[in-house]
N, C-alpha and C positions, 0 to 999 in steps of 0.2 A: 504494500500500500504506500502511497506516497507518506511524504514527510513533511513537504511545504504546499502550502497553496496560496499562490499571490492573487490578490484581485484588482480588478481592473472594470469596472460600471459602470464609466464613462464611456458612449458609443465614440466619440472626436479625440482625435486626438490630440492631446494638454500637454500644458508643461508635467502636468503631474505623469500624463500616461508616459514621456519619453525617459523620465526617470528608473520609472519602474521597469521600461522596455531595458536600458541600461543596466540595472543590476540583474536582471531577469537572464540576461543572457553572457554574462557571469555564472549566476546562481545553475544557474540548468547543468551545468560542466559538472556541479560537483552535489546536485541533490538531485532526488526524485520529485520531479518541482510538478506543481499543476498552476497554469494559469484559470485563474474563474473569470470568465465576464464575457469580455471581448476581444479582439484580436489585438495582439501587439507584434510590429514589426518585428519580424528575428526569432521572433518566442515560439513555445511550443503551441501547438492548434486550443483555443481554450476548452475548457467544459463548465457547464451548469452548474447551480450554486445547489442545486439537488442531488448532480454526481458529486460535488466536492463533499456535501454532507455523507454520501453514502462509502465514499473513498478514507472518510476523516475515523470511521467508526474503530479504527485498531491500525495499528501501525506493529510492524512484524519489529522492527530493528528499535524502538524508542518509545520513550511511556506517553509520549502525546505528539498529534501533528501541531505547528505554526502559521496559522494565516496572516498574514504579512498584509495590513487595509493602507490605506491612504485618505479616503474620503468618507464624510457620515454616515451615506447610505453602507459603504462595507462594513465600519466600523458597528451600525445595527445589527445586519445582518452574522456578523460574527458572534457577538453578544448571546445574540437568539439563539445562536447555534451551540454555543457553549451554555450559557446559565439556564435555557429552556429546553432546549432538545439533551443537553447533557453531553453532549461529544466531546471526548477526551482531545479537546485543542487549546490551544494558549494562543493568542493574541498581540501581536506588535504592531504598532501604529508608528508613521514615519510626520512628524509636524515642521512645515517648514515657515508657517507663518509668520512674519516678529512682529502680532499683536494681540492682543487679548481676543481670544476666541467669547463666541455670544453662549449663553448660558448653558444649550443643549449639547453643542457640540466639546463643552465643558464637561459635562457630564458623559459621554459617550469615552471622551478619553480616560477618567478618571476609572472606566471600568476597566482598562487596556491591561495585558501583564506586562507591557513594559513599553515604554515609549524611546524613541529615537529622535531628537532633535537636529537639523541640519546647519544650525548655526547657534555661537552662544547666544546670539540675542533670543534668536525663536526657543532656547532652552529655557528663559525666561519666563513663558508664557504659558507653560503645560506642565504637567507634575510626573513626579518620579520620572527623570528624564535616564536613561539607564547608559545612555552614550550619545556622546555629539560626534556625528559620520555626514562632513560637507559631500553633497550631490556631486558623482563624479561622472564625465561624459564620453565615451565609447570612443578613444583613438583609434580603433579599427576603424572604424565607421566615416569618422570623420576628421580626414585625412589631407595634406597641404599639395592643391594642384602642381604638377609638375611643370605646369607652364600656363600662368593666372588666366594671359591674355587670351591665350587659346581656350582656356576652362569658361572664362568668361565669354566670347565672341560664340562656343558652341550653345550656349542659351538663349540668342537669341534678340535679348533687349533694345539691343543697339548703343552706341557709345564705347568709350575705351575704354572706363571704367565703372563698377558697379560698386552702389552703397546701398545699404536695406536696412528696414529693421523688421522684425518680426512679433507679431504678437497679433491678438484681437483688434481687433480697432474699435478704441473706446478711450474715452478720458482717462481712466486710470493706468494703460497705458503709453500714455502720451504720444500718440500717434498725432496729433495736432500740433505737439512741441519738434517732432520729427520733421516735419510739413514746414512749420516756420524756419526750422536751420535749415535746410534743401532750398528754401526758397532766398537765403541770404547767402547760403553757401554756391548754388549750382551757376548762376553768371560769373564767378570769379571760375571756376572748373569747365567750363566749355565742351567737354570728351565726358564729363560723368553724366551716370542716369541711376536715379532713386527706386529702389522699391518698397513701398508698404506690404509687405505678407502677411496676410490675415483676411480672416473677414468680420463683418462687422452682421452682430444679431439685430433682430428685427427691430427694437430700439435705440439701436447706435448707426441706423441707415442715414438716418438725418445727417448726425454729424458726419460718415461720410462722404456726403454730396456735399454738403458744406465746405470741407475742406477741399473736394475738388474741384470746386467753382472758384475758391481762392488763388488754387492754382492754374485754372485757365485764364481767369484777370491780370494772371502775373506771365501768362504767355508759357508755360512750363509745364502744360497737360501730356506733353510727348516725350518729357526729361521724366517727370515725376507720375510712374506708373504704379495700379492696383492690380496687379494680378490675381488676386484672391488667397485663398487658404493654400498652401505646397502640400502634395502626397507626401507622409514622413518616409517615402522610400527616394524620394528623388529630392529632398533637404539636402543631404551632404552634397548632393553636385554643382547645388545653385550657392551655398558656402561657398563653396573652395573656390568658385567664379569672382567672388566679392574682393575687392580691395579694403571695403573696412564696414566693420555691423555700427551699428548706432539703437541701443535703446534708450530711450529719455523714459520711462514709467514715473508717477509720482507714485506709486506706491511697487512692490515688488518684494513676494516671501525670499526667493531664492533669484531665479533666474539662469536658465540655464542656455539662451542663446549668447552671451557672451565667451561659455566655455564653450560652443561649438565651433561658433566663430576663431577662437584661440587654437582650438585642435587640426581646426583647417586650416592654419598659418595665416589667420586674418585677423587686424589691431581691431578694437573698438574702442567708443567711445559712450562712456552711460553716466547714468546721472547718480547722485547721491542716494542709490535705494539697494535693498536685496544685498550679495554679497559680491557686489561689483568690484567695491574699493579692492576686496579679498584677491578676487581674478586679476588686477590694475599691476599686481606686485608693485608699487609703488612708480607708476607708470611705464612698466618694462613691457607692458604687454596693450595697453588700454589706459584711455586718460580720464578721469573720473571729473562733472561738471556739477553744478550744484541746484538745485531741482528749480523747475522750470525756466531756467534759460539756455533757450535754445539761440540766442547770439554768441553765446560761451562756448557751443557744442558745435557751432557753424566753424568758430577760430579754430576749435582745437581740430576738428576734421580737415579743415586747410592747413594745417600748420603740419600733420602727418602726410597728409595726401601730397604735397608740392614739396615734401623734402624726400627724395625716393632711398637716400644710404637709413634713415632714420624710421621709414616706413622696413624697410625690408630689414633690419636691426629688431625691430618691433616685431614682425612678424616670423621670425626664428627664434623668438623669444616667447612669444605667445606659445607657440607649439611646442616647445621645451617644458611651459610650466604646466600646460595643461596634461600633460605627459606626467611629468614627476610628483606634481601636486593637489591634480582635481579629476583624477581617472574612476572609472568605474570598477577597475579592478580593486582599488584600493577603498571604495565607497564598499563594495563586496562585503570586504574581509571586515569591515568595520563592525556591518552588521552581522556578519557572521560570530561576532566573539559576542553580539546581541543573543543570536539564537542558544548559543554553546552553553550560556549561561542559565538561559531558563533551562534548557536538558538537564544541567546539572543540577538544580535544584526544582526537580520536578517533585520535592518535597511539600511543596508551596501549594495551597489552593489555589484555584484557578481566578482569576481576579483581583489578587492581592500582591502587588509587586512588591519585589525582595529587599529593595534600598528604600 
């Protein structure tokens, strides 16, 4: 019978799913893993939260399985499965938020056997925190083109060079403060072209027509393009095309297009949120700007882009740290000495964490 089951309930793919898809395919190498939910790139085929119950009932090799949640609805669903149905399983929650969680989703954690925080601030926020293991991103995966120009000119955009940033399109992750530096930035760059990746829900269409109407007034409707949401199977190719990411979010748990960006040999540029500064190494890899200015975020993108020994400096740098520092092999093992711990003290009732 298995031993792990990760979940995943989210149909879209998130930042949370690409995390999970990342240690996932780590994890699979060295457990008997079950994904429950939905598909994640790389991972194994999922199954039902009905087979995971039926799967969870005995485990041949260990006194309990570990479902590994992410989000409310898992973190329900597990609970149920443990305190009601009574299934010999324990519980880990991974929190990357760094702010007070609202009362429910307080209590869902508090029932967890052990929580994983991804940064000390978000270890702040949640209880019995049993390890801080920063989000680490798939350098298989995402990989430094062997030759930009060409990686870039095979997608298609047009121009010589590409800048993006990637998220939802919506206020909180300032795709509007994106929009403003592109639009002060791209007449002094002549050969660049912007992309927004994302899409925007049925109540953030507003704002983006808005913003694109800004940018045809400013003459830049064919610099500054929306191609929609990317399939996470063809992300790493339009990275590694990038000369440089740029997220401006005013708010942000973690963030992990920065370390994709890094991994694919490409600088960025992001704002005082999430754990950007972390990824910046003190600007050896990314220049870190201060929340909502996007005239800040315009200079620092020129000031990298128009020096090419200091862009390419940066960007051998980038790929070095994201390598040594914020891999998913290493996010793995972190929560692995998570799992090893509860096995060991499967002395414990179930609900009651041990620190």
């Amino acid at each position: 019978m298995a031993e792990l089951f990760v979940t995943n309930f989210n149909p879209r793919f998130t930042g949370v799913s690409a995390t999970a898809a990342n240690v996932i395919r780590q994890q699979m190498q060295h457990h008997d893993l079950r994904l429950v939910g939905h598909a994640l790139p790389g991972c194994p085929d999922p199954i039902t939260v009905a087979q995971a119950r039926r799967e969870s009932r005995s485990s041949a090799k260990l006194p309990f399985a570990i479902w590994h949640v992410r989000r409310n609805p898992e973190m329900r669903t597990a609970i149920w499965a443990r305190d009601v149905l009574r299934l010999p399983i324990r519980v880990v929650f991974t929190s990357a938020a760094q702010r007070r969680h609202s009362a429910y989703p307080r209590w869902l954690i508090s029932r967890m056997d052990a929580v994983i925080a991804t940064t000390d601030k978000a270890a702040e926020h949640v209880p019995h925190v049993h390890a801080v293991v920063p989000h680490g991103v798939d350098t298989a995966l995402f990989t430094p083109a062997p030759n930009r120009a060409v990686a870039w000119a095979a997608l298609g955009y047009g121009g010589d060079i590409g800048i993006a940033t990637v998220g939802r399109i919506r206020p909180e992750k300032g795709t509007d403060l994106f929009v403003q530096a592109m639009l002060r930035l791209l007449p002094d760059l002549p050969g660049a072209t912007a992309l927004v990746l994302g899409r925007a829900a049925r109540e953030h269409q507003g704002f983006q027509h808005d913003l694109q109407d800004l940018i045809a007034r400013a003459g830049l409707t064919h610099r500054i393009l929306f191609p929609g949401e990317v399939p996470a199977a063809e992300l790493p190719a339009l990275i590694r095309g990038l000369s440089l990411a740029m997220q401006l979010p005013r708010y942000e748990g973690y963030g992990m297009v920065p370390l994709e960006a890094m991994a694919s040999g490409v600088p960025f540029v992001g704002s005082e949120a999430g754990y950007y500064r972390a990824f910046s190494a003190q600007g050896r890899s990314g220049t870190i700007v201060q929340q909502d200015a996007p005239a800040d975020a315009a200079r620092a993108a020129h000031a990298i882009l128009t020096d090419p020994g200091r862009h390419a400096t940066m960007a051998a740098a980038a790929r070095t740290i994201a390598s040594a520092d914020f891999s998913a092999a290493s996010e793995a093992a972190g929560i692995e000495d998570v799992y090893r711990h509860l096995w060991q003290r499967s002395d414990l009732p179930p609900g009651r964490p041990s620190i």
